[in-house]
N, C-alpha and C positions, 0 to 999 in steps of 0.2 A: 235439425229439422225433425229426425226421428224423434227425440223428447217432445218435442213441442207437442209432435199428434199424438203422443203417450198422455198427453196432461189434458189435454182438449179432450181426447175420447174416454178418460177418466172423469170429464166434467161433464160429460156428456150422461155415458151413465149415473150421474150422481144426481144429475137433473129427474132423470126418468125412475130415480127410485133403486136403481140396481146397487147392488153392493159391488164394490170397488176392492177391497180387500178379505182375508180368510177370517179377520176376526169381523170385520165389516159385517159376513155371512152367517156370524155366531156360530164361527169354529175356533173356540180357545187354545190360546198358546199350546195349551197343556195335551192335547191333543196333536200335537204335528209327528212327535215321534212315532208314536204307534203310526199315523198317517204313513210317514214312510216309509216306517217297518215294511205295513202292509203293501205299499206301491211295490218295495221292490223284493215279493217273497221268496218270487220264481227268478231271482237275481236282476245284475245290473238294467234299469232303463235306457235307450238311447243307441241309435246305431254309430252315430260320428264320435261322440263323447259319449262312454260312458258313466250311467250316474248312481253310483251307491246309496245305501241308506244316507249318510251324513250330506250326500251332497244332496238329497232330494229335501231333509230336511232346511237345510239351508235355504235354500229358493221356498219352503213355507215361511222362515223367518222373512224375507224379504216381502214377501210378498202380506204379511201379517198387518 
């Protein structure tokens, strides 16, 4: 159920124009690392899971 409203409300935006993904945005691959360099300067994000550079960069890839 949860995918389903993940696909619908990704077609939803896509209807309206919105970009759906980071390159969608015209933010290049090539860009993610520095991205979470920068996200995580002042160290790890996240109270439950902590999340390092590599792992913020990974959720760009996914989300790419």
């Amino acid at each position: 159920m949860a995918l389903e409203g993940i696909k619908r409300l990704k077609e939803f935006f896509a209807s309206l124009g919105i970009p759906v993904t980071l390159t969608g945005a015209g933010i290049p691959e090539g860009k993610f690392d520095e991205m979470a360099r920068k996200a995580t300067e002042e160290g790890p994000l996240g109270q439950f899971v902590k999340l390092d550079k590599d792992d913020v960069k990974k959720i760009y890839e996914l989300a790419k």
